[in-house]
N, C-alpha and C positions, 0 to 999 in steps of 0.2 A: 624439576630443575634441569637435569639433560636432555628432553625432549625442547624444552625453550634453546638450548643453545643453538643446536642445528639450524632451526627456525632462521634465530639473530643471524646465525651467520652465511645461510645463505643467502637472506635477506642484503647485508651489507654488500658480499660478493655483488651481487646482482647491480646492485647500485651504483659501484664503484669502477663496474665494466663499462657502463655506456655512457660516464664521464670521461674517462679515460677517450675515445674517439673525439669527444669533442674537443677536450682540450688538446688533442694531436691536431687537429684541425681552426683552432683558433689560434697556437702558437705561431704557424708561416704565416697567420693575415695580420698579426700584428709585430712577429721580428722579422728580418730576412732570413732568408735562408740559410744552411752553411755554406752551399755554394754561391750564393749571392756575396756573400761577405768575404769570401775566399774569394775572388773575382772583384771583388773592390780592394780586397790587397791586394791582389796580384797586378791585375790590368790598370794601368794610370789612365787608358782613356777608356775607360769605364765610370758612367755617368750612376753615382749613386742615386735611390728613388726619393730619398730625404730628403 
């Protein structure tokens, strides 16, 4: 039973690391950025991409 856990668990780790980049990198292609959106509050002649 203690030798399977190690296993599982680095298993998961492993898995859960190289989702994590992608979804850092899917997040700005499909929201704006924070300074995108700080720059649409702030600047009025700032043209949103919407």
């Amino acid at each position: 039973m203690s030798p399977e856990r190690p296993l599982t668990d680095s298993g998961t780790e492993r898995q859960t690391e190289p989702d994590h980049p992608r979804l850092a990198k899917e997040v700005p292609a499909t929201m704006p950025t924070p300074n995108r959106f700080w720059r649409m509050m702030t600047d009025p002649g700032f043209t949103s991409p919407a």
